[in-house]
C-alpha positions in Angstrom: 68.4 93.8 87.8 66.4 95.0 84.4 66.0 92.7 82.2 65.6 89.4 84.5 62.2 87.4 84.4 60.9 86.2 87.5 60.4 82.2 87.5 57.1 81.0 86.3 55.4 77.7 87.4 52.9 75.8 84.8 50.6 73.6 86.4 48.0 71.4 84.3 45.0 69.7 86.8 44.4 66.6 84.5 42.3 63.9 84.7 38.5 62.2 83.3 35.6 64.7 83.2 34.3 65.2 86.5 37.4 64.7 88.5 37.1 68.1 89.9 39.5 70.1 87.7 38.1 73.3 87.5 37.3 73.1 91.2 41.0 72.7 92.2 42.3 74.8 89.6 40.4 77.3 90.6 41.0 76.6 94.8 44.9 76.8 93.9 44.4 79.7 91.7 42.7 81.8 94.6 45.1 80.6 97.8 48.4 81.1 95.5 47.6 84.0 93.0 48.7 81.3 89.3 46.6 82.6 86.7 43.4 80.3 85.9 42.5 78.8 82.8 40.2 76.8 81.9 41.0 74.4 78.9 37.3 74.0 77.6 37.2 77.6 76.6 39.8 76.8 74.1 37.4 74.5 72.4 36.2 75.5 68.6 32.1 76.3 68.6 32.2 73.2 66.4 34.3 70.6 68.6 31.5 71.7 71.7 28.8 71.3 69.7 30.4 67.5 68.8 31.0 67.0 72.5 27.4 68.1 72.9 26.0 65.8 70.9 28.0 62.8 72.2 30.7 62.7 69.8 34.5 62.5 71.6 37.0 64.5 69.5 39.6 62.7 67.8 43.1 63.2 67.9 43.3 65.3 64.4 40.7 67.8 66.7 42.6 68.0 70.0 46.2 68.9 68.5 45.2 72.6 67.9 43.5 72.6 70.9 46.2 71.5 72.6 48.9 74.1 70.5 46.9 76.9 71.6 46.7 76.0 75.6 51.5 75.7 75.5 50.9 79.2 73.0 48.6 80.7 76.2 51.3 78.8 79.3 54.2 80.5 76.9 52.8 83.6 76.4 52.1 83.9 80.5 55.6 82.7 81.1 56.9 85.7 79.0 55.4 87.8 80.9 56.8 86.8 84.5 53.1 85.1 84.8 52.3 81.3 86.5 49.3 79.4 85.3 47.1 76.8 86.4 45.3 74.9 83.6 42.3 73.0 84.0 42.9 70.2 81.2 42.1 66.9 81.0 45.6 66.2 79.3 44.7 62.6 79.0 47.4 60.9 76.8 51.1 61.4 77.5 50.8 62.7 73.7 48.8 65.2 74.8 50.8 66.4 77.9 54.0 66.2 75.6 52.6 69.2 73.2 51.3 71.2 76.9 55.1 70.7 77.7 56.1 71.8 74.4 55.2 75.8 75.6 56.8 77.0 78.5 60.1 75.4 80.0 58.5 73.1 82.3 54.9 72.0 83.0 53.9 70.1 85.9 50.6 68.2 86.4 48.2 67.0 88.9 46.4 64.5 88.1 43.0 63.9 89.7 42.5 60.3 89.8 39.7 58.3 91.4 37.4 55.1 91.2 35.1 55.3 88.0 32.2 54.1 90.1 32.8 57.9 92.1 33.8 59.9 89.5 30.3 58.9 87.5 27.9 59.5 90.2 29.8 63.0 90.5 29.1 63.0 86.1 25.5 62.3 87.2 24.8 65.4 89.4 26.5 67.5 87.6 24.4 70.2 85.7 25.6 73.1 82.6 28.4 71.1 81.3 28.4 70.4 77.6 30.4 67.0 78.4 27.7 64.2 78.2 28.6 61.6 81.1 27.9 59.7 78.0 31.8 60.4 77.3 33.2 59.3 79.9 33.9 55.5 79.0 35.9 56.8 76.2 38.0 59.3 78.6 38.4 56.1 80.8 40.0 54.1 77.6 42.0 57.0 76.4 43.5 57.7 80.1 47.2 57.1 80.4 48.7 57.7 83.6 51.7 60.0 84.1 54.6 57.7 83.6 57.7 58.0 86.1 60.0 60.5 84.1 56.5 63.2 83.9 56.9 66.0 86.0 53.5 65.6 88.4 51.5 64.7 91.7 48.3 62.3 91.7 45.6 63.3 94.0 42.9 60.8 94.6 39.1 62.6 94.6 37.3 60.8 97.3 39.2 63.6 99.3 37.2 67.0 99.6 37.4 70.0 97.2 39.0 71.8 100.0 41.1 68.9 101.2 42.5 68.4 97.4 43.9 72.1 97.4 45.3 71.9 100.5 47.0 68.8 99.4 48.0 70.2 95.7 49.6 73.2 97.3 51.7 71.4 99.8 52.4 68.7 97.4 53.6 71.0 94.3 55.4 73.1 97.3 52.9 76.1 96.0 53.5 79.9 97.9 50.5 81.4 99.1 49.2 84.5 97.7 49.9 87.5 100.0 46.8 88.6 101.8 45.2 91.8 100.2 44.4 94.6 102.4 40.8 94.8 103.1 40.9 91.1 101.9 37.4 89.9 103.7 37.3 86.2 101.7 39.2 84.5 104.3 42.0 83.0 102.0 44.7 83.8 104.2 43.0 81.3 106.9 42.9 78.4 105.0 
C-alpha cells in the first residue's frame, strides 16, 4: 500500500551523567538498527562552554535544547525512521516536551547508586560534563512516574548485560544480519 508509514519506535536512555547512556544507546542502536543520537550534540557552543566551566544550565537553557531533540524524534518518525536518544531527560518537564515530537516516546532510565555512578564520573576522560555537576543532576532527578511510558535499568549490571536487558525489556527486533557482516552482532 503507497502512502502507509511504517511504525516508528522513540526511545530516550535517561538518567545522571555517567549512567552509561551513550554506551547503551549506542549497544541498542547497533543490535536493532534505531537511529542513534546523542543529545549533547544538540547543545549551543555557549551552554558547553557553561557546562565546561562548572555552570549546570537552567531551565530557560534546556527548553530549546529540549524542542530541537522532539523536532529531530519527529522529523525521523516522518520518515518511517526509529531513534534512540541518549538524554539525560531528567525532570518529567523535560521528558513531557521529548514526548511532545513524535506520537510516543519511551524511556529507559539508567538508575544506579550515586556512590557507583561517581567513581564511573571519576574515570571518565573527554567529557565536557565536570563530575563537579553531578550533585545538581542528583537534586534535579525525578523518576519516571507510573503513567510514563519506560523501563529502569539499574547500572551495576554490565554494558553488555544492560543492552541485552533494554532490548528484551522494550520488546526491541534485532537488526537483520548484513551479508559479509564480520562484527558478530547477530551472536549476541
Amino acid at each position: 500500500m503507497t502512502g502507509e508509514r511504517r511504525p516508528t519506535r522513540h526511545i530516550v536512555v535517561m538518567g545522571v551523567s555517567g549512567a552509561g547512556k551513550t554506551t547503551v544507546a549506542r549497544g541498542i542502536s547497533e543490535l536493532t538498527g534505531l537511529r542513534f543520537a546523542e543529545a549533547d550534540e544538540f547543545h549551543t557552543e555557549a551552554h558547553v562552554a557553561q557546562m565546561r566551566a562548572g555552570i549546570p544550565l537552567n531551565d530557560t537553557d534546556r527548553w530549546p535544547w529540549l524542542r530541537a531533540l522532539a523536532t529531530w524524534m519527529t522529523a525521523r518518525h516522518a520518515e518511517g525512521v526509529s531513534t534512540i536518544l541518549a538524554c539525560s531527560a531528567l525532570r518529567r518537564a523535560y521528558r513531557d516536551v521529548l514526548r511532545e515530537g513524535p506520537p510516543e516516546v519511551e524511556f529507559l532510565h539508567l538508575d544506579g547508586s550515586a556512590e557507583l555512578i561517581r567513581e564511573r564520573l571519576g574515570r571518565r576522560v573527554g567529557h565536557y560534563m565536570p563530575a563537579s555537576l553531578f550533585d545538581s543532576q542528583q537534586a534535579t532527578l525525578e523518576h519516571l512516574d507510573p503513567d510514563e511510558s519506560g523501563v529502569v535499568l539499574q547500572v551495576a549490571a554490565s554494558p553488555d548485560d544492560l543492552v541485552a536487558a533494554a532490548v528484551d525489556r522494550l520488546g526491541l527486533p534485532l537488526r537483520e544480519p548484513v551479508a559479509g557482516d564480520q562484527s558478530g552482532m547477530a551472536s549476541r
